[in-house]
N, CA, C and O of each residue as an XYZ file, in Angstrom:
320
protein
N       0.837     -1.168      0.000
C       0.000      0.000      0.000
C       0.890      1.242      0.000
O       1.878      1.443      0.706
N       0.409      1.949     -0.824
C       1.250      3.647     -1.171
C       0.738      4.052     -0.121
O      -0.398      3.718      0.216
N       1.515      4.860      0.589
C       1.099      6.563      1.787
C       1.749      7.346      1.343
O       2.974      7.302      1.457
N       1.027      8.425      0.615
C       1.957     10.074      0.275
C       1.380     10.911      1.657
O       0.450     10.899      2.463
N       2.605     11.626      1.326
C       2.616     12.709      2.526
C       2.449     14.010      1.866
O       2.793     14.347      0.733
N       1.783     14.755      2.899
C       1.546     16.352      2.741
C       1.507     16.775      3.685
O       1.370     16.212      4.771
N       1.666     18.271      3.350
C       1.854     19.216      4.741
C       1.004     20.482      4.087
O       0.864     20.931      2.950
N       0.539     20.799      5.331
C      -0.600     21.713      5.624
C      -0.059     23.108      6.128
O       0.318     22.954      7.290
N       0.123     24.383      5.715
C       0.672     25.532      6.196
C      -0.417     26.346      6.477
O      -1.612     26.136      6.684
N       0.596     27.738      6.413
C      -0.413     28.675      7.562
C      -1.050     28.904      6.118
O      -0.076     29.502      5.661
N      -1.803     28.882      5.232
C      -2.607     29.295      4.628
C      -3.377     28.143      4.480
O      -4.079     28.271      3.477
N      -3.581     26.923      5.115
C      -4.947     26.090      5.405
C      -5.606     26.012      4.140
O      -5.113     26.579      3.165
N      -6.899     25.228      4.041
C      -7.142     24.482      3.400
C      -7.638     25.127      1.796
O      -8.811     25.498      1.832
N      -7.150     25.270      0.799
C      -7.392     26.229     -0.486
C      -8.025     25.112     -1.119
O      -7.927     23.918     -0.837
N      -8.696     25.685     -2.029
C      -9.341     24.856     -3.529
C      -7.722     24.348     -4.435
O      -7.824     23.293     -5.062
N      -6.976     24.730     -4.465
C      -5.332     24.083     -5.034
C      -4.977     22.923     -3.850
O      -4.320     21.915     -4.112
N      -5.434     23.180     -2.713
C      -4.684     21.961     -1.505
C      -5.826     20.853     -2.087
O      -5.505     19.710     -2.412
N      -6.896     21.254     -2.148
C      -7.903     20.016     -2.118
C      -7.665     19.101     -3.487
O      -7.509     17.881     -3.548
N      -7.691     20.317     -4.834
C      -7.178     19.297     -6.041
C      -6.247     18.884     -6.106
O      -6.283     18.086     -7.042
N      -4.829     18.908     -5.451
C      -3.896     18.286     -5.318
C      -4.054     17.126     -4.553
O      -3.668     16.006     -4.886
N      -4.701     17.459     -3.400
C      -5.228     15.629     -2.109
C      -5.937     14.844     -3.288
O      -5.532     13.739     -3.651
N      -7.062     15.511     -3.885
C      -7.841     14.760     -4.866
C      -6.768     13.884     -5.670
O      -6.808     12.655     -5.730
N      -5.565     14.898     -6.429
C      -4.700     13.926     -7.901
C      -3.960     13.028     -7.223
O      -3.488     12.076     -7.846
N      -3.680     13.197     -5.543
C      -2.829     12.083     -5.142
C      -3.591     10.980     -4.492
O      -2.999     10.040     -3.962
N      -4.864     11.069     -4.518
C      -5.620      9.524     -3.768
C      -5.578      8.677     -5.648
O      -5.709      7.478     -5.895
N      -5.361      9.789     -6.625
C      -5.756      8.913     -7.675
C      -4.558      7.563     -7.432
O      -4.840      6.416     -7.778
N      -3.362      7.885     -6.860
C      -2.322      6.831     -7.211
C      -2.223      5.797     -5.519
O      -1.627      4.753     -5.255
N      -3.127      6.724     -4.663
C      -2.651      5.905     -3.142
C      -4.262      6.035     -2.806
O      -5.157      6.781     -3.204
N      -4.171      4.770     -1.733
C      -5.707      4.865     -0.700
C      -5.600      5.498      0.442
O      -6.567      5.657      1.186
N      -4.144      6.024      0.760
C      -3.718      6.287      2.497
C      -2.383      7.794      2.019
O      -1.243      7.774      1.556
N      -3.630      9.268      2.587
C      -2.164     10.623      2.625
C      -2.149     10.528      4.146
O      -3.003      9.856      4.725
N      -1.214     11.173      4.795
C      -0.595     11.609      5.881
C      -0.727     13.598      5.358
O      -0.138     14.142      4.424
N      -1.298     13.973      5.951
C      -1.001     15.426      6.291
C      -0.716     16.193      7.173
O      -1.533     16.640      7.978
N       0.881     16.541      7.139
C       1.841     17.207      8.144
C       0.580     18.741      8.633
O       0.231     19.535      7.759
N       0.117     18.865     10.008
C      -0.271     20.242     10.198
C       1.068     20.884     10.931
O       1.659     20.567     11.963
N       1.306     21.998      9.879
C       2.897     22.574     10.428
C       2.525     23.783     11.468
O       1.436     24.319     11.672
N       3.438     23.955     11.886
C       3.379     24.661     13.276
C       2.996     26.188     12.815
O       2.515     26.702     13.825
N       2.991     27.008     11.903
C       2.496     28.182     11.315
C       0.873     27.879     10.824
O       0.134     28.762     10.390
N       0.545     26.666     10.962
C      -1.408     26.489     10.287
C      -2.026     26.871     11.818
O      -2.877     27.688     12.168
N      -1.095     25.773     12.660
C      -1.682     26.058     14.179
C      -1.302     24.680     14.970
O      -1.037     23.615     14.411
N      -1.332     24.966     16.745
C      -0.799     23.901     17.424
C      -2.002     23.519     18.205
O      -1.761     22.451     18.768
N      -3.308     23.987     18.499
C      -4.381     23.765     18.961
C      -5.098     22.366     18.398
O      -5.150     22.282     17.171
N      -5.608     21.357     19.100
C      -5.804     20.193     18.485
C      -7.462     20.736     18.502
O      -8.075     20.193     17.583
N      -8.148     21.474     19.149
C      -9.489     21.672     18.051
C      -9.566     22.568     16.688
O     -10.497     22.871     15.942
N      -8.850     22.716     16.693
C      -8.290     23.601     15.532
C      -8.270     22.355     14.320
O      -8.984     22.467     13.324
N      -7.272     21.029     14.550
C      -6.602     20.193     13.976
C      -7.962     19.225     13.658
O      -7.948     18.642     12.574
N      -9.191     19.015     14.588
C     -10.281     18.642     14.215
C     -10.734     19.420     13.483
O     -10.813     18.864     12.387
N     -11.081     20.381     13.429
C     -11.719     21.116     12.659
C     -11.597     20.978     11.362
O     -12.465     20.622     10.565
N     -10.237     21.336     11.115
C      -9.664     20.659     10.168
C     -10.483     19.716      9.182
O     -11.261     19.760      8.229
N      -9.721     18.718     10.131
C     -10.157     17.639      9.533
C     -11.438     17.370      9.216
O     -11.658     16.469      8.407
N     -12.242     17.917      9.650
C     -13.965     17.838      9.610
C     -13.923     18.899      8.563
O     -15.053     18.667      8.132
N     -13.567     19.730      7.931
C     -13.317     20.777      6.741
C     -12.891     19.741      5.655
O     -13.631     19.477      4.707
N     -11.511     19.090      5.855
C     -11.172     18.341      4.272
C     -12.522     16.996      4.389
O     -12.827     16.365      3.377
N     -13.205     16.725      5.750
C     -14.071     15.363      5.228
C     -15.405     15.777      4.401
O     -15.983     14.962      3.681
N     -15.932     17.396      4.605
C     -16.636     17.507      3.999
C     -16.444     17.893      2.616
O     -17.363     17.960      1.800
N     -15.307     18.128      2.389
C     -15.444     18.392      0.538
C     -14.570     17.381     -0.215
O     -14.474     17.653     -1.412
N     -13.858     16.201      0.209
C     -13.878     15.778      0.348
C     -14.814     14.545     -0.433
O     -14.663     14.036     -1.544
N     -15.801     14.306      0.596
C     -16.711     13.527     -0.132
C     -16.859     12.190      0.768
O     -16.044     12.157      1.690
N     -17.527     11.341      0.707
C     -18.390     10.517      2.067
C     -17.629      8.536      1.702
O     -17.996      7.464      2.184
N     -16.698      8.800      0.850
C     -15.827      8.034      0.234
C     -14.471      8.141      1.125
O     -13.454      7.467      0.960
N     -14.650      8.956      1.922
C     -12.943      8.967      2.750
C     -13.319      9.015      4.254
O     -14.515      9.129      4.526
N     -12.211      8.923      5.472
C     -12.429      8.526      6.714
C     -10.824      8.910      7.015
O      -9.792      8.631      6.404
N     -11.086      9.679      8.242
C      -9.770     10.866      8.984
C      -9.858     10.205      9.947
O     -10.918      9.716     10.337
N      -8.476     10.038     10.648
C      -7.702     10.037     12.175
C      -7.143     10.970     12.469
O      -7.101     11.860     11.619
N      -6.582     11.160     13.554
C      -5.632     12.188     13.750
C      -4.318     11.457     14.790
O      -4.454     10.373     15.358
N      -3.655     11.917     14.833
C      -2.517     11.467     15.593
C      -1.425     12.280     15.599
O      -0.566     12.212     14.719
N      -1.374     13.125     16.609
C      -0.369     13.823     17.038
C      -1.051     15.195     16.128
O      -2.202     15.579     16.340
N      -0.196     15.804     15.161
C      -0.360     16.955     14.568
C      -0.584     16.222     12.742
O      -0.683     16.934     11.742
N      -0.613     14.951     12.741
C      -0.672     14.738     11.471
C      -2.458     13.968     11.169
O      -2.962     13.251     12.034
N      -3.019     14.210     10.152
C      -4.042     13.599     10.178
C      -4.087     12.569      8.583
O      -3.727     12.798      7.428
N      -4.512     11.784      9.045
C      -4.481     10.508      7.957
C      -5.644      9.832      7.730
O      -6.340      9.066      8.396
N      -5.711     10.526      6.085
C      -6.835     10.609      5.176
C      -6.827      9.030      4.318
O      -5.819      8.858      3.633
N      -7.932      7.809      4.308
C      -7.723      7.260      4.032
C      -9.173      7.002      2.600
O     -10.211      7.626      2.821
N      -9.139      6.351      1.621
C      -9.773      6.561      0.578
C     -10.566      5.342      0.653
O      -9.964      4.285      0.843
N     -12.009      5.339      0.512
C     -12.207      3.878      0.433
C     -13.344      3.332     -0.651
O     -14.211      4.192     -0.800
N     -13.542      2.336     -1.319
C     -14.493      1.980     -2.477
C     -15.627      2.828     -2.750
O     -15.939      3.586     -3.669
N     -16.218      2.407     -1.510
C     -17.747      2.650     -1.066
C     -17.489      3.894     -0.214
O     -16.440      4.268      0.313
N     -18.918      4.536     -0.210
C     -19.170      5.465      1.084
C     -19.127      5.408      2.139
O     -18.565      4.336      2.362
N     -19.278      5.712      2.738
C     -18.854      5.369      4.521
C     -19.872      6.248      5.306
O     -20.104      7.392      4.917
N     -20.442      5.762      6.336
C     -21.702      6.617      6.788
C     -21.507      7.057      8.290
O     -22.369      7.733      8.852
């Protein structure tokens, strides 16, 4: 299984961050996204987040978090 990595800066989540997550699930089922210390160190912040890329996104993917990195995983079907 492929895992690409990304990192998340202080300018947070753009329409260019999202089509780029989009062109890289085309080649992997599993990103890692670095939240760097200029996006923010607050872990509701880091949910938030993550509840931001699950909704556009699309109901086809499923977030963890762990530590400051959150890991976006891609899956067949929808997920409810």
């Amino acid at each position: 299984m492929l895992i690409r990595q990304m990192q998340l800066g202080k300018q947070g989540i753009t329409e260019n961050f999202i089509n780029s997550l989009k062109n890289q699930f085309k080649n992997s089922q599993v990103m890692k996204i670095s939240v760097l210390k200029s996006a923010t160190r607050d872990r509701g912040e880091i949910i938030k987040i993550k509840d931001e890329l699950l909704e556009k996104l699309g109901k086809n993917f499923t977030a963890r978090i762990i530590g400051f990195t959150i890991i976006l995983r891609k899956w067949r079907k929808a997920r409810e």
